[in-house]
N, C-alpha and C positions, 0 to 999 in steps of 0.2 A: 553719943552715937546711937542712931535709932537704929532699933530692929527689925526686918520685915514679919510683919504679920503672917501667920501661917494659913493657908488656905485650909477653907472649911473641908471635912471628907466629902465625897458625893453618898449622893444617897446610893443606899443598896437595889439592886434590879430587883423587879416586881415579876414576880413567878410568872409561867407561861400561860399566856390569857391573861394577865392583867389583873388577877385575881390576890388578893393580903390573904398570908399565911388560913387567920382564923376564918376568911371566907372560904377557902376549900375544904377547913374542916368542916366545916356548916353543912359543904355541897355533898362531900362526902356521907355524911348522917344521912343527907334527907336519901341518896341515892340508894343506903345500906337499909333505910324506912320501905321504899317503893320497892323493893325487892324481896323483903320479908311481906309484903303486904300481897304480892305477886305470888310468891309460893301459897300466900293463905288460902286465896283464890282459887291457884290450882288444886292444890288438897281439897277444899269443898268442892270443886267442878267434879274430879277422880270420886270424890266420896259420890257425888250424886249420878253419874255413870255407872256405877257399881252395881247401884241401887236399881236404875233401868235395866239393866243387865239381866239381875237377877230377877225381876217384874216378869223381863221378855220369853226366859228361861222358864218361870211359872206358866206364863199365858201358854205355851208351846208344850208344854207336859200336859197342862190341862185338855188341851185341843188334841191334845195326841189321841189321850185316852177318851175322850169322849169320842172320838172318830171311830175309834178300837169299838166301842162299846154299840155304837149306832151301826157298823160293819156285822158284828158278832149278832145284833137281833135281826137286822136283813138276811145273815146268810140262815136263822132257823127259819124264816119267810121260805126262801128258796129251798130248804127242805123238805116244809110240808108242801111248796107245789110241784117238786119235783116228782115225788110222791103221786099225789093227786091225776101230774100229768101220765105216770107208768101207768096208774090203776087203769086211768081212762084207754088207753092204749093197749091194755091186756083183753079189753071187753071186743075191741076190734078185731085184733089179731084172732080171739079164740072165734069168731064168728068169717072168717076171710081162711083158714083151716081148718082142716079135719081131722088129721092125725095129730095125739100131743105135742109129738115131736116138732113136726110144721108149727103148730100153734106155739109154742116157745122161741123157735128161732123165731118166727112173723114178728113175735113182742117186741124180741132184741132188739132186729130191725128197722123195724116200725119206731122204736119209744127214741133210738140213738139219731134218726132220720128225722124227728119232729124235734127234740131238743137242738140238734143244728140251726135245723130253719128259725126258731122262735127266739132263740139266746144267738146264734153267732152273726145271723141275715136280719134277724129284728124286725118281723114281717109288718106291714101295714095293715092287713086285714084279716080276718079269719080266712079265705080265699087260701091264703096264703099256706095255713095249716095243709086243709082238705090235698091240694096240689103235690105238697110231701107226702101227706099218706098214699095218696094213689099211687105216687111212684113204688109202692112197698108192695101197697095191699090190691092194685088192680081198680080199674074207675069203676068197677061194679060193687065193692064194697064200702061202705060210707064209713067214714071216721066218727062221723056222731056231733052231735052239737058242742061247739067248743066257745063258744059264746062269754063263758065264766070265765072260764082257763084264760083266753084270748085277752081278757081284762085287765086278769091279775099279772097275766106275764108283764104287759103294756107297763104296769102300776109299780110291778116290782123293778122292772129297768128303769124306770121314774126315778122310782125312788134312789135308789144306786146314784145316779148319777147326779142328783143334789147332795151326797154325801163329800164329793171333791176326792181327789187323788188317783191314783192309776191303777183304776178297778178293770180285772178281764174276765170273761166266760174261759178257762181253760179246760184246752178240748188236743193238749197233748199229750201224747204217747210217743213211749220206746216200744214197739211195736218188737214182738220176737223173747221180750224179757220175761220171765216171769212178775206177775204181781208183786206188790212190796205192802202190806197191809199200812206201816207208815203214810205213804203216800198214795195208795189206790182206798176203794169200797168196790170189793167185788160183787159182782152178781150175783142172787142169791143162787143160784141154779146153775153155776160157772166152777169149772174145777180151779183153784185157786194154784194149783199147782203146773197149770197147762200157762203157755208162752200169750202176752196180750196178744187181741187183734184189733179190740175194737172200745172207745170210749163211750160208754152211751148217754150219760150228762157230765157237763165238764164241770170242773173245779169251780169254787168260787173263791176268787183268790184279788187280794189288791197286792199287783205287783210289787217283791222285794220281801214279800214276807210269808209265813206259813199259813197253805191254806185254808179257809176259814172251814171252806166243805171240801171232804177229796171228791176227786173222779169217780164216778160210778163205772167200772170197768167191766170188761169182758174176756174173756180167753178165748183161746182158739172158737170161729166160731165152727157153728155144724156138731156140737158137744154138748148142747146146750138140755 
């Protein structure tokens, strides 16, 4: 009596995609390869970001202070022609009055009226000066030759303003308050204790920060 032969088993199903066992080990590896390979990447890209980072950080400290430093030698510029511009303006004043008193307040006047025009109006020509004085001093008195002064003022807002950032002539006052030696330079000839009235050259200040020059201030005038 024969016996039926026993059918073969079928084969086993082949994983999803088609792929034998040790091929998705393979695919696996190379996958678990390009991902450690991927991280190395980013680590060196982060390491070299870092590095810019901290370059950008140097360039901008360096630029700071050299700003500081080129700010801080213009504003002793603007000191001695702040200077320069009062002297000149005392020579007017004592010549355009008589009495000391006159001849003091005229200065005040006079030097706070010529700093307006030449730092907050930014004249074009000497014309420009003369115009101011007169309104102080009467068109019969000459201001004097302003020829140098006219130059350097010109030279010195030049200058400033190839320095970059947000440089002003400040020519504000609390009007009413007493002086703050912090923040004003009184007059010499001004009671320091009497209420401001009047700014006679303004701050030199890049906005945001402390000024480099104070205010040359006034108190009450008619005290002077």
């Amino acid at each position: 009596m024969e016996h039926p032969v026993p059918d073969r088993p079928a084969s086993a199903p082949l994983p999803e995609g088609g792929l034998m066992p040790w091929k998705v080990f393979h695919e696996v590896k190379a996958l678990r390869a390009e991902v450690r390979a991927l991280r190395a990447q980013r680590e060196e890209a982060n390491g070299r970001l870092d590095k810019l980072y901290e370059a950008v950080h140097a360039l901008r400290a360096d630029r700071t202070t050299e700003l500081e430093s080129a700010h801080h030698e213009t504003s002793r510029a603007y000191g001695a022609l702040r200077d320069r511009i009062i002297s000149h303006c005392r020579y007017a004043a004592e010549a355009a009055a008589e009495q000391p008193h006159q001849r003091a307040e005229t200065h005040v006047r006079l030097a706070a009226a010529v700093f307006r025009t030449v730092l907050a109006e930014h004249p074009a020509a000497e014309e420009d000066w003369h115009r101011s004085a007169a309104r102080v001093l009467g068109p019969q008195v000459p201001l004097g030759t302003v020829t140098d002064l006219h130059r350097e003022t010109a030279a010195l807002r030049a200058r400033v303003a190839e320095l970059g950032g947000v440089h002003r002539w400040n020519f504000e006052l609390r009007l009413g308050q007493a002086p703050d030696p912090r923040l004003h330079e009184v007059w010499p000839r001004s009671d320091e204790h009497e209420p401001l009235s009047l700014c006679v050259a303004p701050a030199y200040q890049v906005v945001g920060r402390t000024p480099h020059v104070r205010p040359l201030v006034h108190t009450v005038i008619g005290r002077v």
